[in-house]
Structure formats: structure tokens, C-alpha cells
ZASERO-367372 format. One record per residue (C-alpha): chain; z, x, y. Coordinates in steps of 0.1 Angstrom, whole numbers. Layout:
<node chaine="A" z="Z" x="X" y="Y"/>
...
END
This chain:
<node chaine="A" z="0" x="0" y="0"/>
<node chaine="A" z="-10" x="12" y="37"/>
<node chaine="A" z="-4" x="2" y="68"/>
<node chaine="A" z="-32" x="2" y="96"/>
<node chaine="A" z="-30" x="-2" y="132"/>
<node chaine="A" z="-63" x="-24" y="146"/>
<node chaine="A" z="-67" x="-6" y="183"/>
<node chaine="A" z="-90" x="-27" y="194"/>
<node chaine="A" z="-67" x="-57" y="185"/>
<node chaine="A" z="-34" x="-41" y="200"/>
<node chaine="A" z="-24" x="-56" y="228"/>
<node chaine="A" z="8" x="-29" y="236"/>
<node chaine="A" z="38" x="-57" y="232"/>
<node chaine="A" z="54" x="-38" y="215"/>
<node chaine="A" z="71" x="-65" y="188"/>
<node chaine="A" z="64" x="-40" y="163"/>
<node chaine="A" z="84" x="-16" y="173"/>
<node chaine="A" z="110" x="-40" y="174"/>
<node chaine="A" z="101" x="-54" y="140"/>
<node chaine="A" z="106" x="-22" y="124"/>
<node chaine="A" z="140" x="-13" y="106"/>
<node chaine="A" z="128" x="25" y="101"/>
<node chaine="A" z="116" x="34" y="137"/>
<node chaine="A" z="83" x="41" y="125"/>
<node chaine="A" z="57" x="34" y="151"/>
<node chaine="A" z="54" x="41" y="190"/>
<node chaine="A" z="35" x="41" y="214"/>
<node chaine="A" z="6" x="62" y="227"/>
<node chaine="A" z="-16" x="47" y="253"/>
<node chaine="A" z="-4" x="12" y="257"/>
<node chaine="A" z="-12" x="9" y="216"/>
<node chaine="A" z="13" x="14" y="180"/>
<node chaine="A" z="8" x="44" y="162"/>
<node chaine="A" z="22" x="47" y="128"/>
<node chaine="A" z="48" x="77" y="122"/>
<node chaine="A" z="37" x="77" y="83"/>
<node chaine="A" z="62" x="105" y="72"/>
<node chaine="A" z="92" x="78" y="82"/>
<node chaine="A" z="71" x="45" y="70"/>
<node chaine="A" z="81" x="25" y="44"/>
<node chaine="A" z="51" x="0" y="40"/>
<node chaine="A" z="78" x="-27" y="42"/>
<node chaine="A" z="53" x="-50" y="61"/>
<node chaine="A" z="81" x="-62" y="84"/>
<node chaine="A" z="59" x="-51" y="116"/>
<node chaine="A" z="26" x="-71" y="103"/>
<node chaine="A" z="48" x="-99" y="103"/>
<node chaine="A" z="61" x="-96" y="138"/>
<node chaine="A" z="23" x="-92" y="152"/>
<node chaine="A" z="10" x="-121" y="172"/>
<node chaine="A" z="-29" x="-106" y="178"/>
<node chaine="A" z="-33" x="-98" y="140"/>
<node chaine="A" z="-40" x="-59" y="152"/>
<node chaine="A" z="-16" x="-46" y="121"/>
<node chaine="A" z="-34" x="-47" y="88"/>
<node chaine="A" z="-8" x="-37" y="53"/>
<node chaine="A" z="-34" x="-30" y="23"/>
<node chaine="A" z="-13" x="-44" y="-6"/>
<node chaine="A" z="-24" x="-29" y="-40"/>
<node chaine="A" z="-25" x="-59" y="-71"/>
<node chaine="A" z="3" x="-52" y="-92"/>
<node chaine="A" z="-3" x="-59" y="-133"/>
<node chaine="A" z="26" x="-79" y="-148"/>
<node chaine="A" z="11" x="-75" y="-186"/>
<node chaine="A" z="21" x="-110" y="-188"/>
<node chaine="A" z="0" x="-133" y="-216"/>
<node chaine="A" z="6" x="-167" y="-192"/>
<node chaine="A" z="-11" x="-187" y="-214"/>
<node chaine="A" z="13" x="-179" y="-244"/>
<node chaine="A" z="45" x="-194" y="-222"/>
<node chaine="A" z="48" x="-232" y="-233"/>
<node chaine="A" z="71" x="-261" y="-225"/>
<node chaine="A" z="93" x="-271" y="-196"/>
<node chaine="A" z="133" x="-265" y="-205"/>
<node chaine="A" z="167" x="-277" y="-187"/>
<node chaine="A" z="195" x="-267" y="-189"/>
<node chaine="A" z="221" x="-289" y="-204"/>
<node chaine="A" z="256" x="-282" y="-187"/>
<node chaine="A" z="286" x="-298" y="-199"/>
<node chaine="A" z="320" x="-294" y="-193"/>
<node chaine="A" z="351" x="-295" y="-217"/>
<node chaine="A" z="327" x="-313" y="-239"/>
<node chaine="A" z="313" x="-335" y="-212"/>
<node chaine="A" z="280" x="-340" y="-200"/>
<node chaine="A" z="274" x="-330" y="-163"/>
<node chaine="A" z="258" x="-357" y="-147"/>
<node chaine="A" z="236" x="-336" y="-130"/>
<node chaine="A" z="220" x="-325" y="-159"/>
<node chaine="A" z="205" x="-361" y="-169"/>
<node chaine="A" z="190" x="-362" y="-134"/>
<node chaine="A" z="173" x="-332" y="-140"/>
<node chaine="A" z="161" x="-344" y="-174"/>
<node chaine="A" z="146" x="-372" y="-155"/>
<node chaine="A" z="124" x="-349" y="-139"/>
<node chaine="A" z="116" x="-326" y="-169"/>
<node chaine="A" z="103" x="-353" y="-187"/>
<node chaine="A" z="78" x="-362" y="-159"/>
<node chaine="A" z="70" x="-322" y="-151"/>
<node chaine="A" z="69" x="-321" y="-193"/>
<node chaine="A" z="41" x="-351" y="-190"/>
<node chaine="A" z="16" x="-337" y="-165"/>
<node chaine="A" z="17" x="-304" y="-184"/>
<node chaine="A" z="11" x="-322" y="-221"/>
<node chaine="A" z="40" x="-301" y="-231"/>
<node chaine="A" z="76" x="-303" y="-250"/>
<node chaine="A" z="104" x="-309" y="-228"/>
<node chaine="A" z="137" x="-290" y="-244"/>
<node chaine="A" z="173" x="-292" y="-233"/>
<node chaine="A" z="193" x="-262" y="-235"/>
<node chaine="A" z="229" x="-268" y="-252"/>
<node chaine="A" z="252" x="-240" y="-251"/>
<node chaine="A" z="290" x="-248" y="-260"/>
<node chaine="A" z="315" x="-249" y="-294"/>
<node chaine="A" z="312" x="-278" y="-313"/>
<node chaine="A" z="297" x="-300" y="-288"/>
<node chaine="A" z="274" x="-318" y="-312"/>
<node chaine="A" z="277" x="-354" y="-297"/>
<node chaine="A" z="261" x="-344" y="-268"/>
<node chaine="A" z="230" x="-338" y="-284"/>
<node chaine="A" z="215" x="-373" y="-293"/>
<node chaine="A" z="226" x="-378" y="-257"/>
<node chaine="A" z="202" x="-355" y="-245"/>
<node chaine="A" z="171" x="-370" y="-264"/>
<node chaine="A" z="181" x="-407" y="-255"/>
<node chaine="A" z="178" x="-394" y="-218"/>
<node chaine="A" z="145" x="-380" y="-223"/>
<node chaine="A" z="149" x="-345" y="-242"/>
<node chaine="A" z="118" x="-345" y="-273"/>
<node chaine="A" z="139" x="-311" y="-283"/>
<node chaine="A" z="176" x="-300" y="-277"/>
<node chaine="A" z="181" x="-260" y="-285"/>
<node chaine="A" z="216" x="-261" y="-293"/>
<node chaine="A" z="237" x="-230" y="-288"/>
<node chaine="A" z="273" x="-229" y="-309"/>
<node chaine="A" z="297" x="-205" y="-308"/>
<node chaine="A" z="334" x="-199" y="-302"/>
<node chaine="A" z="325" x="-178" y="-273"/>
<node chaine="A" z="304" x="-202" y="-257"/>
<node chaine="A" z="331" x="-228" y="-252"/>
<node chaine="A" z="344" x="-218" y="-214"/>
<node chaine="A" z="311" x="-206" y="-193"/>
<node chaine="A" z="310" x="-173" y="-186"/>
<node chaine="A" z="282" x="-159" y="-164"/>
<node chaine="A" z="276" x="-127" y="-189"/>
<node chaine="A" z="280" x="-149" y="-224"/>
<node chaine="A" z="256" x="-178" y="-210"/>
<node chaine="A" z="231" x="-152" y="-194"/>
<node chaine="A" z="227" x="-131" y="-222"/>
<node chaine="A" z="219" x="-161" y="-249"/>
<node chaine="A" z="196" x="-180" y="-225"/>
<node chaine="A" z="173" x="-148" y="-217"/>
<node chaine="A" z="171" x="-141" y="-251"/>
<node chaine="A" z="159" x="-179" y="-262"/>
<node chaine="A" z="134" x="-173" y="-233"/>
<node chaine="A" z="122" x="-144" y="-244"/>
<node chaine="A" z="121" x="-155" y="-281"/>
<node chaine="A" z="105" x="-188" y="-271"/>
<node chaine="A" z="88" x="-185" y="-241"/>
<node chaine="A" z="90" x="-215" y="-218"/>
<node chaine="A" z="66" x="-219" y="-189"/>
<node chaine="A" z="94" x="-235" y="-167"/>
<node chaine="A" z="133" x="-238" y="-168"/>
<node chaine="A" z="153" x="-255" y="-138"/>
<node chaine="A" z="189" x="-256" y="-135"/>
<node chaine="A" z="215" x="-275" y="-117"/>
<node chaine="A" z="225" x="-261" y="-84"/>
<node chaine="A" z="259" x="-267" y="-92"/>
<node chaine="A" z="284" x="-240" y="-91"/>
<node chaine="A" z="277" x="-232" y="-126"/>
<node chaine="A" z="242" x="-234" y="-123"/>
<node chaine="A" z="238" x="-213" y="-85"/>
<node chaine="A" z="257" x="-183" y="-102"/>
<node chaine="A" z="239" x="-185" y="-138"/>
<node chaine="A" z="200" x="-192" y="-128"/>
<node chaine="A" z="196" x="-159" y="-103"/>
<node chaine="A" z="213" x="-142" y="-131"/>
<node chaine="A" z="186" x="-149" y="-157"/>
<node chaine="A" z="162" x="-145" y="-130"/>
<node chaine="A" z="166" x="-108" y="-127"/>
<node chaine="A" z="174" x="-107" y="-162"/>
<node chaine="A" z="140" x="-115" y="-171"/>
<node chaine="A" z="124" x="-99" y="-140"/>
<node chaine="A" z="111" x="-136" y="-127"/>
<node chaine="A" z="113" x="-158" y="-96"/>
<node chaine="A" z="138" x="-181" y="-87"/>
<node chaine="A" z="133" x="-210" y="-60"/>
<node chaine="A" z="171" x="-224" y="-53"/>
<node chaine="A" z="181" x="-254" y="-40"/>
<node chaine="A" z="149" x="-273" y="-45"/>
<node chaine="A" z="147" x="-314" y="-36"/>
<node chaine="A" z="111" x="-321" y="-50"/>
<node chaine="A" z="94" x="-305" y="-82"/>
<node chaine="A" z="59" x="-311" y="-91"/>
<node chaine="A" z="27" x="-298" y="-110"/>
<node chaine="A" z="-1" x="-283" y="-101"/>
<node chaine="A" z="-24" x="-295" y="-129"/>
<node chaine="A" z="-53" x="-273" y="-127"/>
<node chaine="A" z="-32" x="-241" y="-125"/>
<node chaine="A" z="-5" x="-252" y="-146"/>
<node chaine="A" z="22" x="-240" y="-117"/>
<node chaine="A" z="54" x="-254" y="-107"/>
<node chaine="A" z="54" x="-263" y="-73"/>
<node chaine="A" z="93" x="-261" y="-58"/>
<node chaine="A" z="98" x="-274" y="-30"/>
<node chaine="A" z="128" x="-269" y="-6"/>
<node chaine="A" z="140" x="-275" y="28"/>
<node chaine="A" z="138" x="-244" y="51"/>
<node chaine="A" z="150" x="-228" y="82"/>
<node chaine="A" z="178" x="-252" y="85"/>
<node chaine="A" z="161" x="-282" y="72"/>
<node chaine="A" z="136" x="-283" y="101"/>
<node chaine="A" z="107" x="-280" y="76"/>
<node chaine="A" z="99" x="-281" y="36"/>
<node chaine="A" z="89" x="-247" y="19"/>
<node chaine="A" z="69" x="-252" y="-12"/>
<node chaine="A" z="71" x="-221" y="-37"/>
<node chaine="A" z="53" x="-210" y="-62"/>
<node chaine="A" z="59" x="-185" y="-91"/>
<node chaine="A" z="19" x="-176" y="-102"/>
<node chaine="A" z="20" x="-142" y="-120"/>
<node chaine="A" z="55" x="-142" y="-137"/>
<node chaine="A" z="71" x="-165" y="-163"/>
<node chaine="A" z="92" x="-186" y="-169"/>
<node chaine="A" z="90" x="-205" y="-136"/>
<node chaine="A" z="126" x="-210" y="-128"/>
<node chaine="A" z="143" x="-234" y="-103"/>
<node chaine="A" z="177" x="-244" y="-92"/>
<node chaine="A" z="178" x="-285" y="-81"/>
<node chaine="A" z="202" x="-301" y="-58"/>
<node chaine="A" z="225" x="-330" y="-73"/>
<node chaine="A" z="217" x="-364" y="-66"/>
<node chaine="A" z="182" x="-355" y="-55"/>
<node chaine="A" z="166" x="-368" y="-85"/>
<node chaine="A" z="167" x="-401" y="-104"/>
<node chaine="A" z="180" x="-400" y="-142"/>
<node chaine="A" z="159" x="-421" y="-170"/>
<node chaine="A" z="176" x="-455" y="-185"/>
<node chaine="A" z="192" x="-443" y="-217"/>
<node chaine="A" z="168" x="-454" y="-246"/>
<node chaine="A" z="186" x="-453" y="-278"/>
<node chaine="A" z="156" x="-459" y="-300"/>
<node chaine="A" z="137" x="-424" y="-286"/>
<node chaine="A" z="137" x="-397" y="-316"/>
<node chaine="A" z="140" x="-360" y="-311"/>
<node chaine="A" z="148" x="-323" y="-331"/>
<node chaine="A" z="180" x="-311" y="-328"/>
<node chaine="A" z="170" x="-276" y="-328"/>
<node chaine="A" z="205" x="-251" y="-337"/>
<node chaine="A" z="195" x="-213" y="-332"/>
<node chaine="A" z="215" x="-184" y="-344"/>
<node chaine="A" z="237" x="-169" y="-310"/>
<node chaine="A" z="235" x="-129" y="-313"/>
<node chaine="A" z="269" x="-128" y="-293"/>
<node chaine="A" z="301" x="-107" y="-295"/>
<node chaine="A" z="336" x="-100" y="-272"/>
<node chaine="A" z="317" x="-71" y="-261"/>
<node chaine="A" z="292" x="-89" y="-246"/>
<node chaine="A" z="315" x="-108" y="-217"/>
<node chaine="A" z="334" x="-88" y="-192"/>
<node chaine="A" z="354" x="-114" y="-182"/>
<node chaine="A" z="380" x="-133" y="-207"/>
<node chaine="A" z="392" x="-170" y="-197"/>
<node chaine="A" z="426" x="-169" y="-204"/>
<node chaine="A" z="430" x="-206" y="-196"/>
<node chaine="A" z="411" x="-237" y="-175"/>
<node chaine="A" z="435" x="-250" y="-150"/>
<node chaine="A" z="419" x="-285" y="-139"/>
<node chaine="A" z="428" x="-291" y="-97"/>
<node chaine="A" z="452" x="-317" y="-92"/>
<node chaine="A" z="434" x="-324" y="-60"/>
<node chaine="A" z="408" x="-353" y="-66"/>
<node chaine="A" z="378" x="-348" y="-57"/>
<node chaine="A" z="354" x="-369" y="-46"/>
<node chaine="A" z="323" x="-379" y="-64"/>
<node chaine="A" z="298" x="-392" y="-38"/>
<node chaine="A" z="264" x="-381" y="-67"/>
<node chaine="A" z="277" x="-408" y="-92"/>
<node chaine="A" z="287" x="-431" y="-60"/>
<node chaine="A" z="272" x="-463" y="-56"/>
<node chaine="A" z="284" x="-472" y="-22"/>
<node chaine="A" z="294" x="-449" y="-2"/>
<node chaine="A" z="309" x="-452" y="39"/>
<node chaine="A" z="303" x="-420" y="64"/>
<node chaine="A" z="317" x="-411" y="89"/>
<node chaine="A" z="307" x="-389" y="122"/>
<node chaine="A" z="313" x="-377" y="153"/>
<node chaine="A" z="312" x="-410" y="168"/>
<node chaine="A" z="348" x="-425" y="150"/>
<node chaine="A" z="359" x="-405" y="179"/>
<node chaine="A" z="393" x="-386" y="160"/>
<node chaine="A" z="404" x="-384" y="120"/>
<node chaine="A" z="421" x="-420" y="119"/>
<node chaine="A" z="387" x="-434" y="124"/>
<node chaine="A" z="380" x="-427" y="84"/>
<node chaine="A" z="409" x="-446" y="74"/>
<node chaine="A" z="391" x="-473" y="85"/>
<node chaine="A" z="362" x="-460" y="65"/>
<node chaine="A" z="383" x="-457" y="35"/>
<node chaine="A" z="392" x="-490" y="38"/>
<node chaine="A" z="355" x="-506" y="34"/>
<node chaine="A" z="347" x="-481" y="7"/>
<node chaine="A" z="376" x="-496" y="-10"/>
<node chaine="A" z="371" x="-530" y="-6"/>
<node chaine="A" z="333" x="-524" y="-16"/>
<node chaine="A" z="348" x="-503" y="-47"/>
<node chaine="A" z="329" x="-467" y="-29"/>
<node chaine="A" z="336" x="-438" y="-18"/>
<node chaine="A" z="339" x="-426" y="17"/>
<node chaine="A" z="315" x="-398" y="30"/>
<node chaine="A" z="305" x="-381" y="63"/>
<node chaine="A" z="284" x="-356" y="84"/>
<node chaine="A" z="290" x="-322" y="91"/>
<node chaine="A" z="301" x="-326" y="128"/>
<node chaine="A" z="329" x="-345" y="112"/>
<node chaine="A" z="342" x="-324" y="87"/>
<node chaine="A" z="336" x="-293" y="110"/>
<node chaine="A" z="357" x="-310" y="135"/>
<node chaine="A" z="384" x="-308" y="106"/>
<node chaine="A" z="383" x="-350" y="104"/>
<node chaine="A" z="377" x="-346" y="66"/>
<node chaine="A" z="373" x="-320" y="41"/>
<node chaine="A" z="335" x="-303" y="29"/>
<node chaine="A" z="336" x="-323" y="-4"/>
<node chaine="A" z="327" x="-356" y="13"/>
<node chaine="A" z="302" x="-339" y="36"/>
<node chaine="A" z="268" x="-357" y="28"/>
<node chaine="A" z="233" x="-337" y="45"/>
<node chaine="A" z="215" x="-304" y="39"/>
<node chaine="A" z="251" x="-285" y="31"/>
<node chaine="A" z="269" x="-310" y="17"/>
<node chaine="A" z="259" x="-333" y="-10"/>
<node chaine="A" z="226" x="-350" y="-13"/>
<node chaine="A" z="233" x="-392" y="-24"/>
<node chaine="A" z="212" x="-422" y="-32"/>
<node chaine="A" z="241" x="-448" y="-36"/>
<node chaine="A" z="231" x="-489" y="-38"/>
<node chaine="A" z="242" x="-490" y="-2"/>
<node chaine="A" z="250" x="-463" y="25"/>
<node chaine="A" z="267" x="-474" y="55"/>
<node chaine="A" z="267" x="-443" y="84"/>
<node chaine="A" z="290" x="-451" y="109"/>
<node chaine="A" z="290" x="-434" y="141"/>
<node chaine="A" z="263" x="-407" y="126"/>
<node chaine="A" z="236" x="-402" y="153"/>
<node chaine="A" z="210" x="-387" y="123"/>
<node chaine="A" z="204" x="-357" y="126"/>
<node chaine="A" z="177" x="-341" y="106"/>
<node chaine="A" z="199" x="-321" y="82"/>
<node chaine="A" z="223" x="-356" y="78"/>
<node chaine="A" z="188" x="-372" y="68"/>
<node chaine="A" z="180" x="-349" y="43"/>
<node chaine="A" z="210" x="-358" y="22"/>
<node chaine="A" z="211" x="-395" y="23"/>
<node chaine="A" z="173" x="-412" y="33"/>
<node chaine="A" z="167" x="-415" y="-3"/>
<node chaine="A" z="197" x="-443" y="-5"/>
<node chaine="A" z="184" x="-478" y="-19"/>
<node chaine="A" z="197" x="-492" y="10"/>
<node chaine="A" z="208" x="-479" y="45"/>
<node chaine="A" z="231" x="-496" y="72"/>
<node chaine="A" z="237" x="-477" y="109"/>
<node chaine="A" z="259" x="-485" y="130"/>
<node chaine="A" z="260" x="-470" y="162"/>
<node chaine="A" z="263" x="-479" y="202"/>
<node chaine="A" z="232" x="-458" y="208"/>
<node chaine="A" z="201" x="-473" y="201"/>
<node chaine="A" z="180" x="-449" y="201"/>
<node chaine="A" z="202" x="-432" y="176"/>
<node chaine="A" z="175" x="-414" y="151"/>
<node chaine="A" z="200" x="-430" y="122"/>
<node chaine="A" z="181" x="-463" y="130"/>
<node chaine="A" z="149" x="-449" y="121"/>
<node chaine="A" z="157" x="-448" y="85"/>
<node chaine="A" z="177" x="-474" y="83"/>
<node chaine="A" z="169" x="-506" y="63"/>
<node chaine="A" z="196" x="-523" y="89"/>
<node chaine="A" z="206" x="-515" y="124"/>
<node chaine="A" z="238" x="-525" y="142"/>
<node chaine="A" z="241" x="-514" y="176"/>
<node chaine="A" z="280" x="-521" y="186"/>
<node chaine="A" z="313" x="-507" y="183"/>
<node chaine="A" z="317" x="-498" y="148"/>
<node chaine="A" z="356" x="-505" y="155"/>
<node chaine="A" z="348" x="-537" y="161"/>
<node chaine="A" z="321" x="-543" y="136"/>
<node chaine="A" z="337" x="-524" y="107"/>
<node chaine="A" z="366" x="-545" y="106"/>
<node chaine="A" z="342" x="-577" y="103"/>
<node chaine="A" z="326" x="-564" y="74"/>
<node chaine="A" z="357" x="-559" y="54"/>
<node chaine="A" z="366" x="-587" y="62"/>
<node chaine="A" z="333" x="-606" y="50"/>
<node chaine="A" z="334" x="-580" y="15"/>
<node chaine="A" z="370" x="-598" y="8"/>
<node chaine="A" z="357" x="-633" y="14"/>
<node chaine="A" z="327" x="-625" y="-10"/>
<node chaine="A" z="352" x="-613" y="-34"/>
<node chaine="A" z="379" x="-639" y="-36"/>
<node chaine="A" z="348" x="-663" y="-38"/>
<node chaine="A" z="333" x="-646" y="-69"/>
END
């Protein structure tokens, strides 16, 4: 790879020199010279270059890959104490479609200690194959045990595709596999599709702060790997009738092989709350005005039998804690009903929750951009209004 200043395309701004981390270019009349003894051929000033005057020659690196001999779209199956993350029938959801457009299997990857049970689970939610994983050491995740007996099923099996949960699990086990196997790794995505004719995974994601959606692709390495936000995508009905291969593989695994020992799982006595599973769920924001405001929020949620949620500013403000923040970083929802209260829209608050079945805003702005999603608008004070509707939920109630 080289680097080649275009003179008559160099304007003399001087961004490049800037741009460059290894002060390797300066100036000599009004254009960029390249000091090739300190360059690096990082590219970081052909980025920076608003006349296209810097050209980087890239040389076409060889993976020695065979493509076509990867086949199949996997997920990984997490569970928990013997329990089934829900996350992980969402993304079987959207295996099965990716599966369909690519004519191919669609596996679920088990690993655990005598988790049997779960496996007819995964083929009634869509799985035609579960590769089932037992052994002793498998029975508390550990990022070393789980890495080493996934990458080598990869590399026994070849799959063309594997996504993972972005759950904390699944954020600190994927990019672990990733380098493992020397592949690419698009986190955090909110839409997965197919590019038929090339047979590529197309992740997409939300980028510089959720102002615009990146879509990645992963063209000369294998398998295509993504992490997927919770309650992003829409699980299958359970069909009980649907008929699969429990597939259990010999684990090449020893004590050696994990650094790290769990000694014991202490469960939080804190509860947390699950807005994912929610199917009604109340936010708050800025606009309830101080932290008593959500009491009131909790008290709808309750009497609709949901949870209560809320935006960033509100949680930053210290109103709430992070685990009810719904939006770009917090948790992505598509309750039955989602009523935002106080919560002017924002873009990154969108992101998380305009996928719900059904939206209610109520704000005393009306031009609020919450009302451009919404399914219904109230513009009023939600102090006033708020207490009307719990009082209208308890009605319906006592009358059912």
C-alpha cells in the first residue's frame, strides 16, 4: 500500500496534516508532501481530504478462504440456570427468515450441562437443527470455555453466518470468537437481511449516535458474525408440531482450558426490570418535571399490569435508574401499548421504542417530534391527564 499526494488536486488546507497521528506530511509550496521514512500507510489523511488530491493504493489481500464451502445460518442459544433467554427466541425468529432466503439449515447452538429440555424448545421456535454442547464445565458461562467450543464447531462445521445476542453474555463472547477465527463482527445491529445474489449478510446498525443507519457487510471472511439488540426482533409463535435433529457433539474441553473458576452465582436481590418481555410499558422524561413524577408512572403501569420506562434525560437526571432507560443506550421495546409521557422524541428515544404496536404521547408541546410517531397524541398536562387514565384503566377493570 502507497500513499500519493495529487498536486494538482491539493488545495494547501492543510486537514492532512492534521489527520495524521504520525506527523508525516508537510508542507512545501502551499501543497502536502509525504515524509515516507515516518508513514505508516494508515489512510487516516485520505480520509480527512475534501478535494480527493490524496490517493492510498491498497494491495488485494488473499484470505485462502473456500466461501462457497461455509453453509447454514446459526444462533446462539443462551440460557441461564437452565432457562432459556428470551432474547434468544427473538433471534431465532430472524434466523429462520435469513435461513429461508439463503435455502439453508438454520441451527441453534446449545452449550450447557444437562439442559436437554431446552432443545425441542428450540425447534418448536424455529431451529431445523440444535448442536447441543454438554459438559460439566459448560454449566456457568465462562468467556474462555464457551469461546473455545464454539470456534471449534465453526471451524468443524463451517457456518456462513452466526448472530448472537447483544446481551452481556453475548457483547463479551461474540468479539471473542471474532478474533478467534480472524472474522468480522458487526455489534449492536437492529435489522439483518440478505443479499441474495451475493449470499452476504447485510447488518445493519444505528451510527454516529443514532443520527443515521450503517449497513455492514463481511464479503471475504466467514462466518458472518453479528451481535442483535434485545427486543429488536419479533420471535415465531411456538409450533409444537415442527420436527428437527437434535444434533449432541463431542466437547474437546478441560480445567485447563478456562482461566477463570466460578466459585458460586449469586443472583441480585435487586429486581430488575424487564421492559423486552413488557407488554405495556409507561416512560417517563424530562417533562415530569422531578423524580415523584414516575410514581405517578408507576402507578398506571400497575393498574395496566406494565412496567414503567423512561428516556435518558431522565435517568441522567438521576429520576430513575439505567435499567428502565428505553432508546439507543437503553433498551429497545415493542410492548402492546407504549405510553411516553413528558418525552419530547428525540431521535435516539425513537430508536428504541417506534416499533411498539401502539404509541400514546402526551406532551404540552405540540410540536413535540414524540407525536410524529405516535398512533395517539394528547397535548395537555400529563398531571392532569395521567391521573384520568388510571382512573378510566380501573373502571374498565372492575367492569370486566
Amino acid at each position: 500500500m502507497s500513499v500519493t499526494i495529487l498536486k494538482d488536486k491539493c488545495r494547501g488546507c492543510r486537514l492532512c496534516l492534521k489527520a495524521c497521528p504520525f506527523d508525516a506530511i508537510k508542507m512545501e509550496d502551499g501543497k502536502a508532501v509525504i515524509n515516507y521514512d515516518k508513514c505508516t500507510n494508515c489512510g487516516a489523511c485520505e480520509a480527512s481530504c475534501r478535494f480527493e488530491s490524496i490517493l492510498v493504493e491498497r494491495e488485494e489481500k488473499k484470505t485462502g478462504i473456500d466461501l462457497s464451502a461455509y453453509k447454514g445460518v446459526w444462533v446462539f442459544a443462551e440460557q441461564r440456570l437452565g432457562k432459556l433467554m428470551f432474547t434468544s427466541l427473538e433471534l431465532l425468529g430472524e434466523g429462520r427468515k435469513l435461513a429461508d432466503k439463503l435455502g439453508v439449515e438454520l441451527s441453534a447452538v446449545l452449550l450447557g450441562y444437562e439442559v436437554d429440555g431446552i432443545c425441542e424448545e428450540l425447534i418448536h421456535f424455529g431451529a431445523d437443527r440444535v448442536i447441543y454442547a454438554n459438559h460439566r464445565l459448560l454449566q456457568n458461562y465462562t468467556t474462555d470455555g464457551y469461546t473455545k467450543v464454539i470456534a471449534d464447531l465453526i471451524n468443524e462445521k463451517r457456518p456462513e453466518a452466526m448472530i448472537v445476542g447483544a446481551t452481556n453474555i453475548g457483547r463479551d463472547l461474540a468479539p471473542r470468537i471474532a478474533a478467534r477465527l480472524n472474522t468480522g463482527l458487526t455489534a449492536d445491529c437492529t435489522k439483518l437481511d440478505i443479499d441474495e445474489e451475493q449470499r452476504i449478510l447485510l447488518q445493519t446498525r444505528p451510527a454516529f449516535g443514532g443520527n443515521i443507519m450503517a449497513t455492514i457487510v463481511t464479503p471475504k471472511h466467514r462466518p458472518q458474525m453479528a451481535t442483535v439488540r434485545p427486543g429488536v426482533m419479533k420471535k415465531l409463535e411456538m409450533d409444537k408440531s415442527r420436527k428437527g435433529i437434535v444434533e449432541s457433539v463431542k466437547v474437546k474441553l478441560n480445567e485447563d482450558d478456562i482461566r477463570v473458576n466460578v466459585e458460586e452465582v449469586v443472583k441480585s436481590a435487586k429486581q430488575i426490570v424487564n421492559l423486552i418481555e413488557a407488554q405495556y410499558i409507561v416512560s417517563g422524561g424530562r417533562g415530569l418535571g422531578n423524580p415523584e413524577g414516575f410514581k405517578l408512572m408507576k402507578e398506571l403501569a400497575d393498574a395496566l399490569g406494565g412496567v414503567v420506562g423512561s428516556s435518558r434525560a431522565a435517568v441522567d437526571a438521576g429520576w430513575i435508574s439505567h435499567d428502565h432507560q428505553v432508546g439507543q443506550t437503553g433498551k429497545t421495546v415493542r410492548p402492546k401499548v407504549y405510553i411516553a409521557c413528558g418525552i419530547s422524541g428525540a431521535i435516539q428515544h425513537l430508536a428504541g421504542m417506534q416499533s411498539s404496536d401502539c404509541i400514546i404521547a402526551i406532551n404540552k408541546n405540540p410540536d413535540a417530534p414524540i407525536f410524529s410517531v405516535a398512533d395517539y397524541g394528547i397535548v395537555g398536562d400529563l398531571y392532569k391527564v395521567v391521573p384520568m387514565l388510571i382512573e378510566e384503566v380501573k373502571k374498565l377493570k372492575e367492569q370486566n
